[in-house]
N, C-alpha and C positions, 0 to 999 in steps of 0.2 A: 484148655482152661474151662474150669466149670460158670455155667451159666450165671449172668449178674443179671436182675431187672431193677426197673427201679418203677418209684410212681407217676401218672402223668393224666390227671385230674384236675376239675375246679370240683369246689364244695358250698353249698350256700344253704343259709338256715333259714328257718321259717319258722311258721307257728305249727306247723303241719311236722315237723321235723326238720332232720338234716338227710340233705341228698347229693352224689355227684351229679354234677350237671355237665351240659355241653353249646361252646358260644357257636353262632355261629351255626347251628343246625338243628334237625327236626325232632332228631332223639328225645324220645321223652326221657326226665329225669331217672335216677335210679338213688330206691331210698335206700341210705345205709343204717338200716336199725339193726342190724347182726351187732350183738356185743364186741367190741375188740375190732371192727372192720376198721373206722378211722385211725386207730393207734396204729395198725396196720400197715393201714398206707404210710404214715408216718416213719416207718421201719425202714421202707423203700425211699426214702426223701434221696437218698444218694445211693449211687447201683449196688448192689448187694446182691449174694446168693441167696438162697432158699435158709441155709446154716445159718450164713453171719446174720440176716437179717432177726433169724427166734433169736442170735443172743442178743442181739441190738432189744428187740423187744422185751426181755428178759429184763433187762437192764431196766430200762426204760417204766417198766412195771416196778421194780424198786421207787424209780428215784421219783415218781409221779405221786405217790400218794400221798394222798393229803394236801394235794396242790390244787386248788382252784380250778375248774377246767373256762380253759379260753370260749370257747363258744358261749362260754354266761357273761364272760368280759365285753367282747365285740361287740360293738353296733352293727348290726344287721337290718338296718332300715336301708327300704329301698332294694336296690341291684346287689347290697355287698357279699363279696365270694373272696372264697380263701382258694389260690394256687396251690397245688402241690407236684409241681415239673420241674425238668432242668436245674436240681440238685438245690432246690430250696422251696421254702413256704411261705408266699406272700399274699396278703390281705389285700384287695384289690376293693378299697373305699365306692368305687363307681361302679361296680362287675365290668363285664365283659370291655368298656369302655377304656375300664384304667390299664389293662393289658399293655398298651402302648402309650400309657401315658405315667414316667417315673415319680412326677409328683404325686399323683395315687393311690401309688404302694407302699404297704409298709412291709419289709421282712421280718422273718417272724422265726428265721433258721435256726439263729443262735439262741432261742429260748429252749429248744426241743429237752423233754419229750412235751408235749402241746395239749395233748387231747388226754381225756380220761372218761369213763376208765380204762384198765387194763385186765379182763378179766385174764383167770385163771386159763390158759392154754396148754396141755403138752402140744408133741413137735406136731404127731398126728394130724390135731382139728387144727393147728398152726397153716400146717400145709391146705387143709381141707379149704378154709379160709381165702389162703392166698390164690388156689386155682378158682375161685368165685369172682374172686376180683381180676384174677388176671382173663378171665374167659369175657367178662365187664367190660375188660381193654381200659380198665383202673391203672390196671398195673402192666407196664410191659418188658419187651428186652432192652438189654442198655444200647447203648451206640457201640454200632463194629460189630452187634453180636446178633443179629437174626441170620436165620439159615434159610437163603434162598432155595439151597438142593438143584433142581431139574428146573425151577420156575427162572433162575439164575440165564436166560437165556434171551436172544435177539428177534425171533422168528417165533412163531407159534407151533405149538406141536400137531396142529391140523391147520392148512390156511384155507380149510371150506367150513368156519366157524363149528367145528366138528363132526360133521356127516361122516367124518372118513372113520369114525372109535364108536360113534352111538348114538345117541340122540341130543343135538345141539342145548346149551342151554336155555337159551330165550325160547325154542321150541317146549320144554317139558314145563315151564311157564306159562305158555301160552297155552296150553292145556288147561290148567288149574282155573286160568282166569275164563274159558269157556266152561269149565263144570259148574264156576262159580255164578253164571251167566245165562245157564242154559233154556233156565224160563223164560229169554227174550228170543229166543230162536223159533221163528215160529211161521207160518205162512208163506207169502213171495220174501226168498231170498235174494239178495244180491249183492256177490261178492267182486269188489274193484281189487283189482290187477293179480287175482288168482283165476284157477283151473279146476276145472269139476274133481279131479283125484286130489286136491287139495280137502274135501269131505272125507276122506278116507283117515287122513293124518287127523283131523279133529277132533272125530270118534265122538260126535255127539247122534243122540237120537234125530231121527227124520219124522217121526210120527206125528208131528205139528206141520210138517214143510210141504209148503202144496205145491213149490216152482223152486226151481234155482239155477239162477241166471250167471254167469260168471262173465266180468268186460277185464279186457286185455291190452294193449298199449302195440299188441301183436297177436296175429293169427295164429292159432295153432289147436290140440286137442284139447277139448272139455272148455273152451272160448268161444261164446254167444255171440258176443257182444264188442267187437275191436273199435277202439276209439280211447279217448283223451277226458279224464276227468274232469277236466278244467272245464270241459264244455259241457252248460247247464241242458242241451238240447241232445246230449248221449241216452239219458235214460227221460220217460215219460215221466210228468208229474204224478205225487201221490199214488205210486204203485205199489211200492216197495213193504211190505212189514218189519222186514230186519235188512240193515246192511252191514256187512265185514270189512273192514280194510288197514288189514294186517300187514304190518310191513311196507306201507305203500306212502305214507306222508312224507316219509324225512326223502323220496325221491321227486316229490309234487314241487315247484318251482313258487308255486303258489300255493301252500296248503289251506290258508284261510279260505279262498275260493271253492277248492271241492269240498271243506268242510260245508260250504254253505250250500252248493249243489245237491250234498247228501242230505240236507233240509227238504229242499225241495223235490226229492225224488222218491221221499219217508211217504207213509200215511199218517196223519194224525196219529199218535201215541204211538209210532211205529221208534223203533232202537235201532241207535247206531251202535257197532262193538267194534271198538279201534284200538292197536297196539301200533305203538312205535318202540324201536329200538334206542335204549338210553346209553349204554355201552356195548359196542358192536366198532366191529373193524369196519371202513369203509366198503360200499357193494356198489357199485356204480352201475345198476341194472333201470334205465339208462345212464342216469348220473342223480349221483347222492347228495342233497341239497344241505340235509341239518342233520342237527338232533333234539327233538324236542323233548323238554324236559318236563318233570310232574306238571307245574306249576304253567308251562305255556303248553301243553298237551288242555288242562281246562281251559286257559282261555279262550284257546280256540271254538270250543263248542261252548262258550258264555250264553250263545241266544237259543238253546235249544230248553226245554222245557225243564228238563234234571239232568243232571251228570254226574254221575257217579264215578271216580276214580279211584281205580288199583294199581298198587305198584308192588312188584316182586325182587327179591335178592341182597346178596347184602354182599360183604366184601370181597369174602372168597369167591364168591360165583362169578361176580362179576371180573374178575383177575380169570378165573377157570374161562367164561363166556370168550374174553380177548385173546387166551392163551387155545384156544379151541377143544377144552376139555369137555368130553360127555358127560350128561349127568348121569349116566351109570358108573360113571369114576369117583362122584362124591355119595358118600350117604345120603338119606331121606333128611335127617337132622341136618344136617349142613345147608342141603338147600331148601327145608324149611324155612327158616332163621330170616327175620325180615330186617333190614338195617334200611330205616326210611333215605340216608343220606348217600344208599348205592343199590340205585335199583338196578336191575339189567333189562325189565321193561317196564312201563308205562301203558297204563290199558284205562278206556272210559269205558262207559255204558250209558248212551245220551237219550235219551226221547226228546222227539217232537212234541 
């Protein structure tokens, strides 16, 4: 059966324009000033191919002109947003509010075609058009019809978060966010609950680094330092210029506490550079407490002087990150691509 999509957007206007938007998340808006993108979607109100949908438009481009376009009709004071999901298009008086509330809506299906204009399209910029939107996730597959392929499965295709194919994802991440970082690297190092050859995977310059202390939870090679973050009397005060601690929170019992430790164990103006894992399978090394997320990854470091937060990944990686796919398996562009509402990690840069 050839492929149906249909649309699955809100829309809301302003004096700035018109944009989809999204309830419920960080996503910045996305304006649609491309000629013909609304009538578009509008194409897609109910599943359709790639074909049926140009003749629907086709159509629709007749019977629209000279009609009024709704968007000069509608009051758009306030939150109001037009739906365009679930095989109809409702005006939604309160936005994001009236979703669950049917007093609020008015349908608006049976008026279609809605929007105008309808410029001149062949099938070509048709198609060019709809892959814009559908890459937006405007537009998507119908129901019954995505092709899960090999992701179709129970177990991951690497269960060592992908060591076993190439370089993990939250790893090739954590990269980015140390290049992005790297002018806080600098003087006495000290990094909680890693190992001296853990410098080598980071691959940053040492030419500012006058010490580098590594504490461990266990004895073993390239470990200074074995003891328990929680305790504020593991490292001296105001020693430290930079501390690391990657991967080590969501197993802290207490993270507010060693966050607060690593205050006191900073120099004046000295940086913290901390990533946790936001989509990651469980690692119980010794036992995995949380997952902190953007928004409680900053509070935790509220009293330190700036913080600065990054977050990396978006849908696919993160689906690749749990399935244990390498990022030598996806392109640059792929795991470029930032989707604020799916990060696979979460990263600050705090000073004291």
């Amino acid at each position: 059966m050839e492929q149906q999509y249909f649309s699955s957007t809100f829309i809301r206007k302003t004096a700035d324009g018109v944009a989809a938007v999204f309830g419920w998340s960080q996503r910045a808006a996305i304006p649609l000033d491309d000629p013909g993108a609304l009538a578009l979607l509008e194409c897609f109100v109910t599943p359709q191919t790639l074909a049926s949908a140009y003749q629907t438009y086709q159509a629709f481009q007749r019977h629209s002109s000279g009609r009024p376009r709704l968007l000069e009709q509608l009051h758009f004071g306030g939150d109001a947003v037009i739906q365009i999901m679930g095989g109809a298009v409702v005006y939604l008086a309160q936005g994001f509010r009236s979703y669950l509330e049917p007093e609020q809506q008015v349908k608006l299906t049976g008026d279609l075609p809605l929007f105008t204009p309808y410029p001149d399209l062949d099938f070509s910029e048709f198609q060019n058009l709809f892959q814009r939107l559908y890459d937006q996730g405007l537009i998507v597959p119908a129901v019954g019809q995505i092709d899960w392929g090999m992701v179709r499965r129970w177990s991951p295709v690497c269960a060592i978060t992908g060591f076993s194919r190439g370089t993990p994802i939250d790893r090739y991440y954590q990269r980015q966010f140390l290049h992005t970082v790297k002018d806080k690297i600098r003087g006495s190092v000290l990094e909680i609950g890693g190992v001296a050859k853990d410098r080598e995977f980071y691959d940053f310059a040492l030419e500012h680094v006058t010490s580098y202390c590594c504490v461990n939870l266990e004895p073993g090679a390239g470990v200074d330092v074995v003891g328990d973050a929680h305790n504020p009397e593991l490292v001296a005060a105001d020693t430290a210029d930079t501390v690391f601690i990657f991967n080590v929170l969501e197993h802290c019992y207490e993270p507010q506490r060693v966050v607060q430790n690593i205050h006191r164990w900073l120099k004046p103006g000295g940086w913290c550079l901390a990533l946790v894992p936001t989509a990651q399978r469980l690692h119980d090394r010794p036992a995995d407490y949380w997952r902190l997320l953007p928004d409680g990854l900053n509070y935790l470091f509220r009293n330190y002087a700036q913080c600065h937060l990054y977050t990396y990944g978006n849908t696919l990686t993160v689906l690749a990150n749990f399935l244990g796919v390498a990022a030598e398996e996806l392109t640059s562009a792929e795991l470029a691509i930032h989707h604020p509402d799916y990060p696979v990690i979460a990263c600050v840069a705090a000073q004291k």
